[in-house]
ROMARVO-702198 format. One line per field, with one value per residue: residue in one letter; x, y, z of N, C-alpha, C in turn; residue number from 1. Coordinates in Angstrom, 2 decimals. Layout:
residues N
aa	A,...
n_X	X,...
n_Y	Y,...
n_Z	Z,...
ca_X	X,...
ca_Y	Y,...
ca_Z	Z,...
c_X	X,...
c_Y	Y,...
c_Z	Z,...
i	NUM,...
This chain:
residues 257
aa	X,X,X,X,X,X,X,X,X,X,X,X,X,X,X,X,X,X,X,X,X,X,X,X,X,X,X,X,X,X,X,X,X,X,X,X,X,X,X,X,X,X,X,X,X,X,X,X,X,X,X,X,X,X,X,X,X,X,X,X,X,X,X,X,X,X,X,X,X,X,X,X,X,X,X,X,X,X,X,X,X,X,X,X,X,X,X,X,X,X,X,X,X,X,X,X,X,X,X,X,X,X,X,X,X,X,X,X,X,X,X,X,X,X,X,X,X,X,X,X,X,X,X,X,X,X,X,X,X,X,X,X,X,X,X,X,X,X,X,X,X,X,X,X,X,X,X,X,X,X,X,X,X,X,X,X,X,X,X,X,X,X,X,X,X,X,X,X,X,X,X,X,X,X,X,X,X,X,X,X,X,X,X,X,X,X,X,X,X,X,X,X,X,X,X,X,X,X,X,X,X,X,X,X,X,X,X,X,X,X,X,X,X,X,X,X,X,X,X,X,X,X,X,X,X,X,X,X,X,X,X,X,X,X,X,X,X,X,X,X,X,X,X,X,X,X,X,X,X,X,X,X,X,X,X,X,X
n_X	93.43,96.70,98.99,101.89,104.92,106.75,110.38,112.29,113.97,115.90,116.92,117.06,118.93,121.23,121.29,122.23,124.29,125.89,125.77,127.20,129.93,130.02,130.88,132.80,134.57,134.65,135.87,138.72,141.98,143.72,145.28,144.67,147.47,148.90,147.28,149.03,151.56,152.17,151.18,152.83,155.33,155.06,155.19,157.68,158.84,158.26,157.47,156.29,154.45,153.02,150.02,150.40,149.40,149.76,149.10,148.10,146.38,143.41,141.60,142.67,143.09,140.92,139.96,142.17,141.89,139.29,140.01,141.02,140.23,140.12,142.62,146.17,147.69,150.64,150.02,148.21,149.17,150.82,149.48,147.65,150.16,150.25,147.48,146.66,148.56,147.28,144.14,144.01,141.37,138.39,136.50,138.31,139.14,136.38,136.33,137.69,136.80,134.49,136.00,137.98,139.12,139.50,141.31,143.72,143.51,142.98,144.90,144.37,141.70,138.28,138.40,136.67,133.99,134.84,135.88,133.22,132.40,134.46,133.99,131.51,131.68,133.13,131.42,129.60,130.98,131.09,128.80,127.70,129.10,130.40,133.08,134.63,136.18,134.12,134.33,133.38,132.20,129.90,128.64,130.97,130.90,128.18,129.36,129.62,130.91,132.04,132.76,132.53,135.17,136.95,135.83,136.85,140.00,140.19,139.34,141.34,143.62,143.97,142.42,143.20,141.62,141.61,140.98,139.93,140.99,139.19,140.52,141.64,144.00,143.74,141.49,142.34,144.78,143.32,141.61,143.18,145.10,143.63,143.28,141.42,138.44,136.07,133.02,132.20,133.95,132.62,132.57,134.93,135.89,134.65,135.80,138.13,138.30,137.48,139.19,142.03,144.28,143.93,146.14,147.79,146.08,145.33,147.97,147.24,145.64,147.66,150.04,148.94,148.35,150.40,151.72,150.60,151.03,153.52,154.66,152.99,151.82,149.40,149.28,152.06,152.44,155.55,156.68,159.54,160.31,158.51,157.72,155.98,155.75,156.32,154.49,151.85,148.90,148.63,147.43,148.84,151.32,154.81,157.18,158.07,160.00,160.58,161.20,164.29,163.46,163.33,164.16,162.77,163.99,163.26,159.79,159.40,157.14,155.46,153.77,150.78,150.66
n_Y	84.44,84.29,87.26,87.24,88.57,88.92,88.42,91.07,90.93,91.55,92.23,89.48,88.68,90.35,88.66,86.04,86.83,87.80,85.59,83.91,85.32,85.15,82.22,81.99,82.91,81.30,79.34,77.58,78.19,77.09,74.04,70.98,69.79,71.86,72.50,69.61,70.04,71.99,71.10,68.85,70.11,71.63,68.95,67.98,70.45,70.21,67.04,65.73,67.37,69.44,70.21,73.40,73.14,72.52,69.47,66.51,64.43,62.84,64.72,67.20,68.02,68.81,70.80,72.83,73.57,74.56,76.68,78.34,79.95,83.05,83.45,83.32,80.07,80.02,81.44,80.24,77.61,79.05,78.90,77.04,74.29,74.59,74.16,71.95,70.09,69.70,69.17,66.96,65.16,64.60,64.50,65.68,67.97,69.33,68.84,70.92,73.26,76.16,78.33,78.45,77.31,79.95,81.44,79.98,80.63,83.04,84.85,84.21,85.53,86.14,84.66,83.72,83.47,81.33,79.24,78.86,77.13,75.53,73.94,73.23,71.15,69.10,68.69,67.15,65.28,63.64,62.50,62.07,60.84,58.58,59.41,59.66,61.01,61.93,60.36,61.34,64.03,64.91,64.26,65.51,68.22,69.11,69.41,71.93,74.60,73.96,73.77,73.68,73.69,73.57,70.45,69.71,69.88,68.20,65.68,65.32,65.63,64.03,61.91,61.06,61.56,62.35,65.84,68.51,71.70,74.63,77.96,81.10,81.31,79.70,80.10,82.92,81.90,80.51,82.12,83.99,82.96,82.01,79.46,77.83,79.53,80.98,82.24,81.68,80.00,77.50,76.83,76.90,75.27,72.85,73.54,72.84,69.80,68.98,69.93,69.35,66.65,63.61,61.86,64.06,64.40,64.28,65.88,68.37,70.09,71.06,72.17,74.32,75.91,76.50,77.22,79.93,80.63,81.50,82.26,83.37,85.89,87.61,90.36,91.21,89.45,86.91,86.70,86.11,83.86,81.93,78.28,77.97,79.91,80.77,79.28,80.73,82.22,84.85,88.08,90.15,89.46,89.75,88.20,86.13,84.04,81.28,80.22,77.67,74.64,72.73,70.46,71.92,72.11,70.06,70.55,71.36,70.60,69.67,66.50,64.42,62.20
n_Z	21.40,22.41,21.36,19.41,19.75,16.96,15.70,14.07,10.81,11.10,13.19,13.62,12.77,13.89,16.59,15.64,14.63,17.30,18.92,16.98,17.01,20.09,20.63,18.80,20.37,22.81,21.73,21.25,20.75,19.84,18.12,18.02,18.55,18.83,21.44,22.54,22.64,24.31,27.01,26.75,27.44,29.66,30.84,31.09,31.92,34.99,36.12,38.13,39.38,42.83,44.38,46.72,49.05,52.87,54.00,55.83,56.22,54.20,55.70,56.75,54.25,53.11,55.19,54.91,52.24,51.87,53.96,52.17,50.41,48.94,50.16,50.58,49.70,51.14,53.04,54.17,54.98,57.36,58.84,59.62,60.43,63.36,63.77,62.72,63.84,66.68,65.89,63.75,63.01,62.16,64.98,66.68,65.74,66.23,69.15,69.80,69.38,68.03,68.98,69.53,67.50,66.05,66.64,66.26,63.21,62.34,60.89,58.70,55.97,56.28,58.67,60.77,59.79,58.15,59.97,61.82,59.46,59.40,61.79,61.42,58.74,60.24,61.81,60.44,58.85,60.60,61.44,59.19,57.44,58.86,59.79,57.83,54.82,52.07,48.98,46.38,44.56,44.64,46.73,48.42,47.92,49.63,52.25,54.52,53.58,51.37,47.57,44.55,43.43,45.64,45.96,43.86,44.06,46.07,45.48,43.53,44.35,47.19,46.70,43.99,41.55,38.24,37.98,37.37,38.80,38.79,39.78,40.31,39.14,37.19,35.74,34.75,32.84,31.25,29.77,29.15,27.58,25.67,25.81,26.83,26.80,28.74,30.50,32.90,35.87,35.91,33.20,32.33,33.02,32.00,29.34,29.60,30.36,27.67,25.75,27.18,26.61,27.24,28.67,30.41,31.71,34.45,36.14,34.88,36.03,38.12,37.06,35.56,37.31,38.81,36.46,36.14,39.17,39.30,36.80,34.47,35.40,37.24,36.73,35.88,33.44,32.80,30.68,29.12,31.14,30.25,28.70,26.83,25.20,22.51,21.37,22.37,22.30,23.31,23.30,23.99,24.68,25.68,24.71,22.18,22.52,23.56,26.99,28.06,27.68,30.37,33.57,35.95,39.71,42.03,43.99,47.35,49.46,51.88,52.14,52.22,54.66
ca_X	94.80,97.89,99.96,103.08,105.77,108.04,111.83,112.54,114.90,117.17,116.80,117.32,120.18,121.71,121.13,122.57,125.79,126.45,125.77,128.11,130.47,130.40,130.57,134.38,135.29,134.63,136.73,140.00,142.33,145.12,144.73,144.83,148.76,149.43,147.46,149.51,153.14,151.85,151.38,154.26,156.77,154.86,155.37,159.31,159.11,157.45,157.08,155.23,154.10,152.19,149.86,151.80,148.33,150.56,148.63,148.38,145.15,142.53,140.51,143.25,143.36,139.81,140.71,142.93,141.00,138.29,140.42,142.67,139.34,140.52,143.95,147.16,148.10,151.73,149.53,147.18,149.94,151.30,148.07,147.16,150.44,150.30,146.57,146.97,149.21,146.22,143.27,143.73,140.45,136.44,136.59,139.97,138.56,135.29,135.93,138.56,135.57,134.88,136.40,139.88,139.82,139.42,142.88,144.49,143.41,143.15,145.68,143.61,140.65,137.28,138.48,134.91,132.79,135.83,135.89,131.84,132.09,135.13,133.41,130.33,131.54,133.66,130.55,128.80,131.30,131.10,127.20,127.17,130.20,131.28,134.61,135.28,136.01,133.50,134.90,132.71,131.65,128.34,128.61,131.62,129.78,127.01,129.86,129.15,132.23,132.89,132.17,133.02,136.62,137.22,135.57,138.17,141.28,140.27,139.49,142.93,144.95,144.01,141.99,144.04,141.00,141.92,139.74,140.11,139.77,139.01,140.76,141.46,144.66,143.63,140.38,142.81,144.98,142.40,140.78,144.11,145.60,142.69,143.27,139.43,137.89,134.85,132.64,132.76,134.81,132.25,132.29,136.67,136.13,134.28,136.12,139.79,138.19,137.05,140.48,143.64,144.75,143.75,147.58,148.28,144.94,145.64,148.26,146.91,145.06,149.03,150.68,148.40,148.08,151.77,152.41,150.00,151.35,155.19,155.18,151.77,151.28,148.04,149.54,152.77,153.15,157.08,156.69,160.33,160.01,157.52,158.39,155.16,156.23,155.85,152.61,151.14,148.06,148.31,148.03,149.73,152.72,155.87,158.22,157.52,161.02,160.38,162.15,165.00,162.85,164.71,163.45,162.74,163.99,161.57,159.37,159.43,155.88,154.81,152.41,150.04,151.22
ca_Y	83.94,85.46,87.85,86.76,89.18,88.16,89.10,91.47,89.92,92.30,91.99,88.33,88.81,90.84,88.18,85.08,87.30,87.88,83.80,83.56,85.76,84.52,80.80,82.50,83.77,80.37,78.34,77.20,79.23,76.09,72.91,69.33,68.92,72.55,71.82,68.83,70.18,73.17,70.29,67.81,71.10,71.27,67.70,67.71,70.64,69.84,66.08,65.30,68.59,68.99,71.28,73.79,73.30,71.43,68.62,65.27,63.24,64.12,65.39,68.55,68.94,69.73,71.86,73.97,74.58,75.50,77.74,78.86,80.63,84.18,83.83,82.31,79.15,80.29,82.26,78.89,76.88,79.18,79.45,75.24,73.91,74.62,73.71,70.36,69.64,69.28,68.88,66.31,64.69,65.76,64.44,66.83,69.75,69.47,69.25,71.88,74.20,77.49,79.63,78.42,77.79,81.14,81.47,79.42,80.83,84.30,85.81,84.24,85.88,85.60,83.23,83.14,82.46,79.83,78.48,78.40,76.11,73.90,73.02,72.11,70.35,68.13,67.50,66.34,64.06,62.42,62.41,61.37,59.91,57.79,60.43,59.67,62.18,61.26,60.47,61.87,65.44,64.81,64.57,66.87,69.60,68.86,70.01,73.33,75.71,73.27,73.81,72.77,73.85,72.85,69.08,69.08,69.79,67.10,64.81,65.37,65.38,63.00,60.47,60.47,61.51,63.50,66.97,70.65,72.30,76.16,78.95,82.32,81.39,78.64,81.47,84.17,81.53,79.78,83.38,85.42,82.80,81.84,77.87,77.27,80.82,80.63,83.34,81.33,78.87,76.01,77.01,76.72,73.51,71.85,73.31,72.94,68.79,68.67,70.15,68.41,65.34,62.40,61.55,64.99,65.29,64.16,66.56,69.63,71.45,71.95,72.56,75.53,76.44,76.80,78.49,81.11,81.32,81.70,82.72,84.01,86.61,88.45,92.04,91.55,88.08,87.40,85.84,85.80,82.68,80.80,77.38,78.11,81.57,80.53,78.66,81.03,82.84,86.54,89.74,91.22,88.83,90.52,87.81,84.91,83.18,79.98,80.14,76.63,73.41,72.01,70.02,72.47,71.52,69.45,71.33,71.09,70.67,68.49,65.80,63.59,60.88
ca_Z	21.13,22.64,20.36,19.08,18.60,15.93,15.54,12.64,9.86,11.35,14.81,14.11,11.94,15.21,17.43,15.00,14.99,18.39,18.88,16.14,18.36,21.61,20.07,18.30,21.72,23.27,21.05,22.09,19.70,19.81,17.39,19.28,18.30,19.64,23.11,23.06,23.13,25.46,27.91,26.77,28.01,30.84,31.73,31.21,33.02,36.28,35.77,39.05,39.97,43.18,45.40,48.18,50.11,53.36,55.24,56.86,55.36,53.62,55.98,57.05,52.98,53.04,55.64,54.10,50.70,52.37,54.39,51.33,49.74,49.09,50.85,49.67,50.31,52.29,54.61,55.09,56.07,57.88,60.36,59.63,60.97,64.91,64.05,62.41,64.91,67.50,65.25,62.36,62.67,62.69,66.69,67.54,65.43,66.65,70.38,70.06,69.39,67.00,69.24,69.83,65.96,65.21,67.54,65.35,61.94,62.79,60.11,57.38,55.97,56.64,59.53,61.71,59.09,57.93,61.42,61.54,58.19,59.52,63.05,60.68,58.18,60.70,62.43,59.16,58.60,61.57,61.39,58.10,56.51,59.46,60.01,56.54,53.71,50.50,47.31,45.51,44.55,44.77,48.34,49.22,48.21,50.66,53.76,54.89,52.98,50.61,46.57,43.46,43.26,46.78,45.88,42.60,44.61,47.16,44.49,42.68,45.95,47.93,46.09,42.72,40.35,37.40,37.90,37.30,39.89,38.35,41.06,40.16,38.04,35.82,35.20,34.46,31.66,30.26,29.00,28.84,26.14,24.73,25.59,27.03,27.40,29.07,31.25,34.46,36.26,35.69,31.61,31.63,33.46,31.14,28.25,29.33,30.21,26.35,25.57,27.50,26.41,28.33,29.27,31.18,32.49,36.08,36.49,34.03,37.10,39.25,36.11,35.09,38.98,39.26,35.97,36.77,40.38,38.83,35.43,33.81,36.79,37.11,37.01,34.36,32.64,33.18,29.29,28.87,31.45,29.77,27.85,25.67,24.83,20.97,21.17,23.34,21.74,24.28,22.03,24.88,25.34,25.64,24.18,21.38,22.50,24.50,28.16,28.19,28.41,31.25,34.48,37.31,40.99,43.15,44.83,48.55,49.93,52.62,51.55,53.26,55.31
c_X	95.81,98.81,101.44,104.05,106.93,109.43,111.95,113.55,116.10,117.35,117.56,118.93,121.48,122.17,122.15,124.24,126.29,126.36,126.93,129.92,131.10,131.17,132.92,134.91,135.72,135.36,137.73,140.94,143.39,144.08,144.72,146.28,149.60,149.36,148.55,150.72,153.09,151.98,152.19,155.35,156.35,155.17,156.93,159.57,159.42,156.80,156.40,154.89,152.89,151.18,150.54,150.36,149.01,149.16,148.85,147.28,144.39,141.36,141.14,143.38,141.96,139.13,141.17,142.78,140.40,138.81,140.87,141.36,140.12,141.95,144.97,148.08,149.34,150.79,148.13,147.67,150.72,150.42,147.87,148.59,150.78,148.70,146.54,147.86,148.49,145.22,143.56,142.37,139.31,136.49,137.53,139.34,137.14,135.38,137.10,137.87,135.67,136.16,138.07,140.22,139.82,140.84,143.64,144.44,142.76,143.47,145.16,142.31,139.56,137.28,137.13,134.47,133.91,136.21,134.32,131.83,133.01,134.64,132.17,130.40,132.17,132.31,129.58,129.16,131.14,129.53,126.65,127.84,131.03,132.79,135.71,135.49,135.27,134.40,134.21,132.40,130.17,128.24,129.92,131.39,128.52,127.97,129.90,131.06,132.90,131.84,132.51,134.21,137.34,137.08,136.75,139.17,141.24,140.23,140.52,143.70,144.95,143.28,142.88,142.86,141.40,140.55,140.32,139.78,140.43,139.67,140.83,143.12,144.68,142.28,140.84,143.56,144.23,141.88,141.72,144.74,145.45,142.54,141.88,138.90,136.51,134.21,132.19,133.51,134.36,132.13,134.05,136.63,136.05,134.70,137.86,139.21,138.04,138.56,141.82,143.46,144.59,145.07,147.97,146.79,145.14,146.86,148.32,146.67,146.41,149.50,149.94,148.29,149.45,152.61,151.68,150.20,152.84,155.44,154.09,150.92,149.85,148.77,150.95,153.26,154.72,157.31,158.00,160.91,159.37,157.74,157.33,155.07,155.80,154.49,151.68,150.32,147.91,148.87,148.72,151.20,154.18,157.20,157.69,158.73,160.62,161.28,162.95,163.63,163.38,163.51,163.95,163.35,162.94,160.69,158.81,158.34,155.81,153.97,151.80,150.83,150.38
c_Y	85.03,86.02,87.61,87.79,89.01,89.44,89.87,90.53,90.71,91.83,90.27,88.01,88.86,89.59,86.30,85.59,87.49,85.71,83.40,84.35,85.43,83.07,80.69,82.19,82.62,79.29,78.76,78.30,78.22,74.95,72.28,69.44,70.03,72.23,70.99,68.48,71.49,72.18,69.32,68.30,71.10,70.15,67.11,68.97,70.78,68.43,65.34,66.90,68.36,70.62,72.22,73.96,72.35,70.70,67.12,64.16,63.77,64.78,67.19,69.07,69.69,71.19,72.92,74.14,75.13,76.71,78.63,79.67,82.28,84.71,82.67,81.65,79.13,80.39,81.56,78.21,77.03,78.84,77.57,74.92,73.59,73.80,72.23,69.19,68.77,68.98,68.54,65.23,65.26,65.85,65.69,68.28,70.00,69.64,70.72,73.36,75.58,78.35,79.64,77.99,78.32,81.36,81.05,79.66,82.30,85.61,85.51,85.10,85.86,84.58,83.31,83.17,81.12,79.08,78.17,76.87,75.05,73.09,72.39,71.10,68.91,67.57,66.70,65.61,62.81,61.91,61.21,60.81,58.84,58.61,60.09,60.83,61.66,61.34,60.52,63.36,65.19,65.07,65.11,67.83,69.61,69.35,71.20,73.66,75.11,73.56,73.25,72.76,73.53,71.27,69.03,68.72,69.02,65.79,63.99,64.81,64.37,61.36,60.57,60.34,62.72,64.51,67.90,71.99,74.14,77.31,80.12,81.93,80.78,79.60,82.06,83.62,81.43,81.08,84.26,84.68,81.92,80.05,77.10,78.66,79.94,81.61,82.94,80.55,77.74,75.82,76.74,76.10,72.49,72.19,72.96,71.06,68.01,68.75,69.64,67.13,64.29,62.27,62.30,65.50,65.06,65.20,68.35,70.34,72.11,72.60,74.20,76.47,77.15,77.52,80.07,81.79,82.07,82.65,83.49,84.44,87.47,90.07,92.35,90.01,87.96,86.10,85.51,84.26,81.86,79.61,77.25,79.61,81.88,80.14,80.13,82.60,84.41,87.59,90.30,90.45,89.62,90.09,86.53,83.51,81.66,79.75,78.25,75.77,72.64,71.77,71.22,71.66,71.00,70.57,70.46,71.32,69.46,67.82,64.71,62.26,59.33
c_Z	21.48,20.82,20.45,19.02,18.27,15.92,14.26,12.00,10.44,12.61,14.72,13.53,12.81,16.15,16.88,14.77,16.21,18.87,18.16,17.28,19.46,20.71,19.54,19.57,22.65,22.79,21.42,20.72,19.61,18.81,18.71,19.17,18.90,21.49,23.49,23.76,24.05,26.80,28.07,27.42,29.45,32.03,31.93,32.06,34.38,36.16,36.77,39.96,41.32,44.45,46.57,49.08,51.08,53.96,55.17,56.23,54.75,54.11,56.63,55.36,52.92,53.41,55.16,52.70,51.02,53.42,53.11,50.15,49.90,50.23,49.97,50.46,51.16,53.52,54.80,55.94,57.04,59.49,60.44,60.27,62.56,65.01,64.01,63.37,65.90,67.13,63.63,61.98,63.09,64.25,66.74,66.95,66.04,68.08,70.60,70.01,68.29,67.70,69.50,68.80,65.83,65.81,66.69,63.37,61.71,61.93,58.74,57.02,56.03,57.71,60.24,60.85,58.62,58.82,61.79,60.48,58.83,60.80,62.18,59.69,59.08,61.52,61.11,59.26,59.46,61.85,60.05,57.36,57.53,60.06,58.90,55.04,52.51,49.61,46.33,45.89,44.89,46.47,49.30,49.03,49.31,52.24,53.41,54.47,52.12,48.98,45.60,42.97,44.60,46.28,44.68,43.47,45.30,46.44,43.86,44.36,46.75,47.70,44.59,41.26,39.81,36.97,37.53,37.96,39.48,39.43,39.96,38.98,36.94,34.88,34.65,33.08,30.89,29.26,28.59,27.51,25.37,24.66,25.99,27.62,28.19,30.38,32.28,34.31,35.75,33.98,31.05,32.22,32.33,29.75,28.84,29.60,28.79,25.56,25.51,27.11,27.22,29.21,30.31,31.87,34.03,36.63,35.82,35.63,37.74,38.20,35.63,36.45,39.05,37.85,36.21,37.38,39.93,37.85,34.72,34.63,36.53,36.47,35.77,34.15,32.63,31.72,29.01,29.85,31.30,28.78,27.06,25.17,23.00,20.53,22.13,22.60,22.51,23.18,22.70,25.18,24.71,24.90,23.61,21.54,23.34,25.64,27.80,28.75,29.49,32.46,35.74,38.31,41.70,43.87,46.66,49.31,50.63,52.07,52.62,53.26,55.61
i	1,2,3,4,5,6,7,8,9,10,11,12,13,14,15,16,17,18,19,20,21,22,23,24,25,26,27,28,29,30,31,32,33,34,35,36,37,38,39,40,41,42,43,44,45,46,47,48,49,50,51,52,53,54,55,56,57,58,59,60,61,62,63,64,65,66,67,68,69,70,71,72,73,74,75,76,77,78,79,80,81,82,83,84,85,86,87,88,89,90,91,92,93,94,95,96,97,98,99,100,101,102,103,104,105,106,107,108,109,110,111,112,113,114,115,116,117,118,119,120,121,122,123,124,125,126,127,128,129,130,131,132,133,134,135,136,137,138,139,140,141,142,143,144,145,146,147,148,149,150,151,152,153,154,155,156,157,158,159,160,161,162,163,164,165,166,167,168,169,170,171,172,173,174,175,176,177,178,179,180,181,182,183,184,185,186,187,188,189,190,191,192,193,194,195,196,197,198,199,200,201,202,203,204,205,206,207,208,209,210,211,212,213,214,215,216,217,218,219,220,221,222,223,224,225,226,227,228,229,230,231,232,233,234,235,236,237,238,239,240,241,242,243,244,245,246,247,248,249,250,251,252,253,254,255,256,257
């Protein structure tokens, strides 16, 4: 008979506190009625808020997520509109070839392996979706440079399902003020989904995208612009006042045609 070896009472003691711990750390630090007016300001703020990823259908949005990996979205659309121009479908990008996409997307990063992935996934589609974009995750993850925060934003954007698609600033809220911590992206997905309010869930992902990008900066929070300044759980926040609830100006983004 194999030997067992058992946990001390201590050891286990140890181990039932750090569980206990994490488990803290992972809880939302807002009631339901706080979430709710965190996102009610939001929604008189920015009451149709929308991606600044520019394109044309949804097969140039796919495009430009999967370009917009580790670059920012200005300096996607700056490189995608001469492209989109000439290649808005799998056919046009595909015969236009890797090498005179890399020409055209050049100033982004990683462009040849991100020009590798967009000549392949356009031939997928046309292989295997008819030269249609899936509506489903299940099978837009299956194109070559596409993942699970790519399939949200295509989801949201161009089909009209309410997702979350995790980037690097909804990561950096969710854990900086404490509204769905979680120690990856796919762990503050599925808690900020348990979280928001049914009502504002279709436009939660821009709304947190675009205070992030604006107002709750990586490098110094500009808290005295924030319209949850009071609700807002950061040991580090600089001001508890609440910036004027008032409706922002439109924002001026191309959208698909």
């Amino acid at each position: 008979m194999k030997n067992v070896k058992l946990k001390s009472p201590k050891q286990s003691s140890k181990s039932n506190a750090a569980t206990v711990r994490l488990a803290r750390a992972q809880r939302s630090a807002y009631s339901a009625a706080e979430v709710e007016e965190i996102f009610r300001r939001f929604s008189v703020q920015r009451p149709e808020p929308r991606g600044e990823l520019e394109h044309v259908n949804p097969f140039t949005l796919v495009v430009a997520v999967a370009l917009s990996a580790q670059a920012t979205d200005a300096g996607v659309n700056k490189a995608t509109r001469a492209l989109f121009a000439v290649a808005d479908t799998p056919q046009k990008m595909l015969a236009l070839g890797e090498e005179k996409l890399q020409d055209y997307i050049k100033t982004i990063g990683l462009y040849r392996n991100k020009a590798k992935n967009v000549i392949a996934l356009s031939e997928k589609l046309i292989t295997d979706f008819g030269s249609e974009v899936p509506r489903t995750r299940e099978e837009l993850v299956t194109l070559p440079g596409v993942g699970r925060k790519t399939a949200n934003v295509v989801l949201s954007m161009a089909f009209g399902q309410p997702t979350i698609a995790v980037d690097t600033h909804i990561f950096r809220i969710a854990n900086r003020i404490r509204l769905a911590p979680g120690r990856t992206p796919d762990e503050v997905e599925a808690h900020l989904l348990s979280v928001i309010p049914e009502a504002y869930l279709y436009h939660a992902h821009h709304w947190l995208i675009l205070h992030g990008r604006y107002v709750c900066k990586a490098r110094r929070p500009e808290c005295e612009r924030c319209v949850i300044a009071d609700l807002c759980k950061f040991s580090e926040k600089s001001c508890d006042i609440p910036a004027p609830l008032v409706e922002l100006p439109p924002q001026v983004v191309p959208i698909a045609g």
